[in-house]
N, C-alpha and C positions, 0 to 999 in steps of 0.2 A: 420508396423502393423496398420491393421485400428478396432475402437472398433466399435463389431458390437454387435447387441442383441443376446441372449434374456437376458431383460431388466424387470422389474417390478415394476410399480411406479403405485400410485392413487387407487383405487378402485379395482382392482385387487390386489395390493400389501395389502391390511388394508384384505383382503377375505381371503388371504392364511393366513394371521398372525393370525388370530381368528380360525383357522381351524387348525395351526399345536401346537395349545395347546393341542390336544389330542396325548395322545402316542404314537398311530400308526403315525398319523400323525408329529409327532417330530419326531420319528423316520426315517419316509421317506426324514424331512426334512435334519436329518444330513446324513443319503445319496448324499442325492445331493449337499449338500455343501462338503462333503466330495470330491465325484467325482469333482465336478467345482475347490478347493483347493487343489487337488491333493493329500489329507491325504496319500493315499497308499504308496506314494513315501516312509514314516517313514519305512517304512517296508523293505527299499532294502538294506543299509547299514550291513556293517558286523559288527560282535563286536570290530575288531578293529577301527573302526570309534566312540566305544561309548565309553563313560566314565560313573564315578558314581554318581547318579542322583542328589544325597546331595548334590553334588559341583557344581549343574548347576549356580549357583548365584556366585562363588568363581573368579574376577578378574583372568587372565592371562595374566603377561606383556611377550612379545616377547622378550626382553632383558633390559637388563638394561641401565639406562636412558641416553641417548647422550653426548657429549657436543657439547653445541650450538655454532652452525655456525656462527657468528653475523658479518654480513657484513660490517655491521651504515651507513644503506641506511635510518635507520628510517623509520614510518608510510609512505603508498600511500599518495600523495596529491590531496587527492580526492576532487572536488566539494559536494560531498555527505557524506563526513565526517559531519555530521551534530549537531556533539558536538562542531566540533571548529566553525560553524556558529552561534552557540549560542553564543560562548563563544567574537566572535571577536562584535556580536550584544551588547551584554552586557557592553563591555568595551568601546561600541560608547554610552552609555545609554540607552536603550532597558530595561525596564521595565520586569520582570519574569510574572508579571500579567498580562500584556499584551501577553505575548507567551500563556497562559493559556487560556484566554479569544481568544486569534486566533486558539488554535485548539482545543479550544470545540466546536465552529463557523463553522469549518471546517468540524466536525465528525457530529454535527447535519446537516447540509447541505448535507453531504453525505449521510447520514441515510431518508433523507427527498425524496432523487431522486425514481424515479420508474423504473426500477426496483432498488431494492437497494444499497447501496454502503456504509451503517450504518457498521463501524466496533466496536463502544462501545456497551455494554450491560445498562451497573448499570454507572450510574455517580456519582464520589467525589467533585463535583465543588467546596463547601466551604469549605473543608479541602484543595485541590492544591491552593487556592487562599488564604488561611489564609497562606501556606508554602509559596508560592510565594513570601508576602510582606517577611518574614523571609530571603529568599534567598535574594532578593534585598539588603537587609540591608548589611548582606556578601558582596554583591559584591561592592559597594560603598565604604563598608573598606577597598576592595582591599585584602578581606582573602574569595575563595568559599572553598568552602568543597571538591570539585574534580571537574571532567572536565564534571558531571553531574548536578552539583549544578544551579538548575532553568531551567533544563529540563526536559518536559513534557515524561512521559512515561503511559501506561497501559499493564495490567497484566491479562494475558487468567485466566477465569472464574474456572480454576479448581485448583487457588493456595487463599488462604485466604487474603482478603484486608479490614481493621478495617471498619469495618461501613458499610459494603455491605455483600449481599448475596453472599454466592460459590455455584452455581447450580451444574456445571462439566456439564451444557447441558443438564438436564433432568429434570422432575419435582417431583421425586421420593424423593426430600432425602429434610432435613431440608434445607430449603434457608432463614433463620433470620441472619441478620447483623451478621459478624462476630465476636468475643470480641475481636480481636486482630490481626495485621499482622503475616502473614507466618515470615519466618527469611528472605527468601529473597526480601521480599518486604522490610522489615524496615531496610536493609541492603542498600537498594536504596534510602529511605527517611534519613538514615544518611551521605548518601552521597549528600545528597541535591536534589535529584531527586523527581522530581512534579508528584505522582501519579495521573491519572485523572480517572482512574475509571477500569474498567474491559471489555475485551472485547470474544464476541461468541462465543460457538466450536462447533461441532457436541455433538452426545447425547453418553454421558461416554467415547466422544474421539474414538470409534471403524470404523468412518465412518474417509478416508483420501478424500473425496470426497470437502466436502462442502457442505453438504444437510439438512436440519433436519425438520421436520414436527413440530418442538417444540422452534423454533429460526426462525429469519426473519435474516438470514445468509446474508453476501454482496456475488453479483456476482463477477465476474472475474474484476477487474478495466481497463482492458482491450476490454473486451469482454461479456456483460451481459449474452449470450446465453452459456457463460463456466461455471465451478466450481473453484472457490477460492484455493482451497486445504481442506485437513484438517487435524487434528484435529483443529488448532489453526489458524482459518480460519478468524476470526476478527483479531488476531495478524499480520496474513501477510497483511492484507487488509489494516489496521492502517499505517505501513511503505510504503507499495507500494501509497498510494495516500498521500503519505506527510502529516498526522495528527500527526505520532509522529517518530524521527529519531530510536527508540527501544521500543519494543513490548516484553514482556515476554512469551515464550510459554512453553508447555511440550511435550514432544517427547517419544510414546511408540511403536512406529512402523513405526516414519519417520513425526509425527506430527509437527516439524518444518520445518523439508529438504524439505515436500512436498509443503508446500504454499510457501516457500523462493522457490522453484524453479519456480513452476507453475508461481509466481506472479513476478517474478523478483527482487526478493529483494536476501538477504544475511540471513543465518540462521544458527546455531551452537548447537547440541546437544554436551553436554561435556562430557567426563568419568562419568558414574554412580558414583554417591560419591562426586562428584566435587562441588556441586551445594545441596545445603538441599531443601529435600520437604516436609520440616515439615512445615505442616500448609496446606498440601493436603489432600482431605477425602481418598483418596486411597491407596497409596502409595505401587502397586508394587513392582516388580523385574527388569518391562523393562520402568518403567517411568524416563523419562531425563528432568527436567528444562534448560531452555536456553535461549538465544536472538536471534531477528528478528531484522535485523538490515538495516542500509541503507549504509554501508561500512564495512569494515572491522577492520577499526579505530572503529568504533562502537562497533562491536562486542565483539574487546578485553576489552576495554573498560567496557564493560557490564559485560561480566566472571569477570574483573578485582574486582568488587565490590560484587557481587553475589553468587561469590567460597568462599570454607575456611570452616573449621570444624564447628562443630553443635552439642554438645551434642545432641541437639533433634533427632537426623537421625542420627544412628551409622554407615551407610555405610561413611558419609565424615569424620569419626575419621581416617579412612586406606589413607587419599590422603597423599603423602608424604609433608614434608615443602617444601616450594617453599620461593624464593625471591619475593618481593613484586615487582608490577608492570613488572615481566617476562612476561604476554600476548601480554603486548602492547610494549616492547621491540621487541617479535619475530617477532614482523610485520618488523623490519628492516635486518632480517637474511641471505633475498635473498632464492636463490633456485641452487647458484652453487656447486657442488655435490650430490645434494638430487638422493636418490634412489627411483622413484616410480613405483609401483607394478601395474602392469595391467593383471586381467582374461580376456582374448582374450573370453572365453565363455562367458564372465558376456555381454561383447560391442556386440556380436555376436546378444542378446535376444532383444538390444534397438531396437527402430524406426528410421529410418534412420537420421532425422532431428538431434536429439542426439546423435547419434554415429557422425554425422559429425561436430556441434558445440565442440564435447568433444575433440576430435582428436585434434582440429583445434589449441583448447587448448593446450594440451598437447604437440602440434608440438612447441607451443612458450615457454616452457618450457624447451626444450630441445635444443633452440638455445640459452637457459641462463644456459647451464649446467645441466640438471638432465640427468639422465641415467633411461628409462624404463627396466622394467625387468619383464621378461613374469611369471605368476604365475599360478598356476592351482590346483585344490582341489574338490573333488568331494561329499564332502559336504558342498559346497559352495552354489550349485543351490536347498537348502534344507531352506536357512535360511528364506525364505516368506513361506513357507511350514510350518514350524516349529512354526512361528509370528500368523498364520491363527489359530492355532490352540491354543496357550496358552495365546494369548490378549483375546479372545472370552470366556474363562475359567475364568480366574482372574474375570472377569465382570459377570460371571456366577455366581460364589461365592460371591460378593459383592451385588449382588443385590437380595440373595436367597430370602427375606422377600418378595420385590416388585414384583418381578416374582410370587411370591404365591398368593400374596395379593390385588397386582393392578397392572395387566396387561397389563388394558388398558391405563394405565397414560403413558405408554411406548412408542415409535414411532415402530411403525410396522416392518420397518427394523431388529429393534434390538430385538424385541418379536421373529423373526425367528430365530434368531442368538443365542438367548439364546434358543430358545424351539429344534435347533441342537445341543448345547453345552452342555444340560442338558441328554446327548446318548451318549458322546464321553465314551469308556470303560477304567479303570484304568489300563489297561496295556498301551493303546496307548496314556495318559497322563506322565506315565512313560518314555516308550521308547524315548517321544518328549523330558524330561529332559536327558534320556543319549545321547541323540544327540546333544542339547545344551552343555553340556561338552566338547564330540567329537568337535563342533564347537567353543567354546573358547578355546580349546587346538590347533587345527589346525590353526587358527587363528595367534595365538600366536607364532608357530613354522614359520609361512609365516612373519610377522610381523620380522620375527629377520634377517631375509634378506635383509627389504626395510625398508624407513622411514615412507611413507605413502602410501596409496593405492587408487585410481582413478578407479570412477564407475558412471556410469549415476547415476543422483537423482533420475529421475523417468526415466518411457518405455518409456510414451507417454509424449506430453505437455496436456495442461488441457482441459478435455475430455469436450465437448459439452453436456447439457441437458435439457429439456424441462421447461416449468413454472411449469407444474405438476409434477415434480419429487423433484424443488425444494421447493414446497409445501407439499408432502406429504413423502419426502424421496422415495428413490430409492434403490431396489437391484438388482446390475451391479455387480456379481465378475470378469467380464472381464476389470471394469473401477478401480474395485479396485487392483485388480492384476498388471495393468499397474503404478498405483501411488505407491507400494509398496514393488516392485517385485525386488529393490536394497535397499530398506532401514531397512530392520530389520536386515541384519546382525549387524549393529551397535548396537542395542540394544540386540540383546541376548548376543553379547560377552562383554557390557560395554564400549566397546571404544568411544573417540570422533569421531564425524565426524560431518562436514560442506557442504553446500550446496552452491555454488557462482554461479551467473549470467553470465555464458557464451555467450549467443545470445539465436537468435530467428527461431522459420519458416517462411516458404513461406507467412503464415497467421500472422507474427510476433506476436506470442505467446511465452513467455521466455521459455530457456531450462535452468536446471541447471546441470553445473557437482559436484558430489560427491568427499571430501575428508577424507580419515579415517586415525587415527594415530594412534598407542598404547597407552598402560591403560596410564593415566596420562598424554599424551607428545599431549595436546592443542596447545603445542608452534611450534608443527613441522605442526601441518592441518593451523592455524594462518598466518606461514613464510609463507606457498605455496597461499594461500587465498588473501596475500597481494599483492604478488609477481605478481599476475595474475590480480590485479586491477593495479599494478605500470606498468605491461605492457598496459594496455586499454581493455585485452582481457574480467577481469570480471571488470562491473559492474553495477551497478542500472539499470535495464532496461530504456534508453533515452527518450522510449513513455511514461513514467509513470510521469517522472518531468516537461515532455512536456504538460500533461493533467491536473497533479496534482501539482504543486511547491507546494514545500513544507512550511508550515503552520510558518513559522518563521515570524512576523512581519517587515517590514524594518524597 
């Protein structure tokens, strides 16, 4: 599939956005978003495909919880395990202040290139480096606080970080220092983790692209002439060029999976619930906190400290007890038995470069024991249909003031998006909630067959565009369709799922393949995640450590 226009970026794109503030003109506008998203398609389903629209938010586990496989292969021995790099630096005498001081070194230098390659927004430099001498002290005692203790992290722009503005990407909403960390951040600073600051997204998260008229976004670290991903498009940037081995992001539509693929890194949206987003201005139904990572060992690692109930957020009261340290146990489970589920329709929609990197995968999977198992559901090919329409909404309601009041403080892109979404009718907001049910039920009922389920991350690798598009934003639904066109079913039904670096194209641009597991069971997308770095098949794209080493001091 190649992306082809029509495209709308610059002075033409800022003409229509001042123009479909008027009614008819909105009007028209959610026509044609409509027709380009395919809205109609809500309408073919029968009622036995729908459920009741109350419980579109209601968890569905596919069965009841496993018992784990545990092979005691332990973690990959990855080079890019870049917690135990810290940690084997540390115990040679490695300074935490010095990691600190190399990768703020690192993200200013990159932020300084033309075109860009900046993945921080807001800098904490004297609070990481007041924590740093802390952490040092620890580790001279020979007591760190965990396998994060004097590693540098940052946390995308739309979760609370004490002393910095949370924009979420726009200039709409209060940005004055925060009073206080989110949970998941001071969940990471008691872990000993060196927050440095915050890094980029698109504007309220709705672009998967990498684009924003209101952010000096980094390019593709690859490729300057591409798009990063997005939402959490500094977070993948940050991991992919070695500034930090984990990046916080939040995922409402594939906003980790997409730049962990695009960019070649590693990325994990968890079960809704898993993870609190108290301390987000938002806080949907389909937003997921999670990590960008630079292995898999990372990853667990990061859920490891991150999960766990939260008064503040009553979705994580429902996670069931778990054993401490289960994440990063599953990484040693293997993959001999696993059952995984493949829609022959879902590989049929990819681009070829993806469908052949995924396979390729899968083939080595299967010489370690899994059993594929054909799956099929016909509202399956609904779930980006269904994400087009209620991410656009949620943002519609959130921003009722600023859309009345100051319009123009908005990025053009999203004045369209809103002046569509402000026509969508209350029936076909409904009906998109009994499909969502329909879709975690069906979900659910497939889930109880397999362990996890395999899908490209995205259609395409990451799409090409111009200076002016990443100056002024751009509307591309064909470029966004491609980056998102497998990744909302994970968030309208809750489950986990992960994105790993499988290879590249012809153009050596990373692909990544998708894994989803049921509600809760992190440890079965984890096993398969590791399993496929312990084979060589995923990991860190090679051009990335070739161009960027990572920011670790010797």
């Amino acid at each position: 599939m190649k992306l082809l226009p029509p495209r709308l970026s610059g002075a033409a794109l800022r003409s229509l956005a001042r123009a479909a503030r008027a009614p008819l003109a909105a009007r028209a506008a959610y026509e044609v978003l409509r027709n380009d998203f395919r809205l109609h398609r809500l309408e073919e389903p029968g009622p036995e495909h729908r459920g009741d629209a109350a419980a579109a938010t209601v968890l569905v586990a596919g069965a009841p919880p496993r018992p784990a496989r545990d092979a005691g292969l332990g973690p990959p021995s990855s080079r890019e395990a870049t917690t135990e790099l810290y940690r084997r630096r540390y115990e040679a005498g490695l300074s935490p202040g010095a990691a600190v001081t190399e990768a703020l070194a690192r993200a200013r230098q990159l932020a300084a290139r033309s075109p860009s390659l900046g993945s921080m927004l807001d800098y904490a430099e004297t609070e990481a480096l007041r924590a740093a001498e802390a952490s040092a002290a620890r580790h001279r005692a020979g007591r760190p606080l965990s396998p994060w203790d004097g590693v540098p992290v940052v946390v995308k722009e739309e979760m609370a970080v004490l002393g910095l503005p949370r924009r979420v990407g726009t200039q709409v909403i209060d940005g004055a220092p925060q009073p206080r960390d989110g949970t998941l951040v001071a969940r990471l600073r008691g872990a000993g983790a060196l927050v440095l600051g915050t890094t980029p997204m698109t504007e309220l998260g709705l672009s998967p692209l990498g684009v924003s008229p209101l952010r000096a976004l980094p390019r593709h670290p690859l490729d300057p002439g591409r798009v990063a991903g997005g939402s959490s498009t500094g977070s993948g940037v940050a991991v992919a060029t070695g500034v930090v081995p984990m990046a916080v992001g939040c995922d409402g539509g594939g906003s980790i999976r997409i730049p962990a693929a695009v960019c070649g890194v590693f990325g994990l949206k968890p079960t809704f619930g898993r993870v609190s987003r108290a301390g987000q201005v938002t806080a949907g139904t389909l937003e997921h906190f999670g990590p960008l990572a630079s292995s898999s060992l990372d990853l667990a690692r990061a859920l490891e400290v991150m999960a766990g109930p939260d008064p503040a957020d009553a979705a994580t009261l429902l996670a069931p007890v778990r054993r401490a340290g289960s994440f990063e146990r599953a990484l040693g489970r293997g993959v001999a038995g696993l059952r995984v589920g493949v829609f022959d329709s879902e590989w049929l929609d990819a681009d070829a470069p993806v469908v052949r990197a995924g396979q390729e995968a899968l083939r080595a999977l299967v010489a370690e024991g899994v059993t594929l198992v054909p799956l099929a559901s016909p509202l399956l090919a609904l779930a980006p249909t269904l994400g087009y329409l209620l991410l656009p909404l949620a943002a519609r309601a959130f921003l009722h003031e600023a859309w009345r009041t100051r319009p123009d403080d908005l990025g053009p892109d999203l004045q369209l998006t809103l002046a569509a979404a402000s026509h969508v009718p209350a029936f076909e907001y409904l009906r998109a909630q009994e499909l969502r049910t329909g879709l975690r039920r069906e979900l659910a009922r497939l889930l109880a067959a397999v362990d996890v389920v395999a899908l490209p991350a995205t259609q395409t690798v990451a799409p090409a565009v111009d200076d002016t598009a990443f100056a002024s934003g751009v509307l591309w639904p064909e470029a966004v369709q491609a980056m998102c066109r497998f990744t909302f079913l994970a968030n309208l039904t809750g489950v986990p799922a992960a994105s790993v670096p499988v290879g590249v194209d012809a153009a050596g641009m990373p692909i990544g393949l998708q894994i989803l597991g049921d509600v809760w069971d992190e440890e079965s997308v984890l096993a398969v995640a590791a399993h496929l770095e312990r084979l060589g098949v995923a990991r860190l794209e090679p051009a990335l450590r070739a161009r960027f080493p990572a920011a670790v001091p010797g």
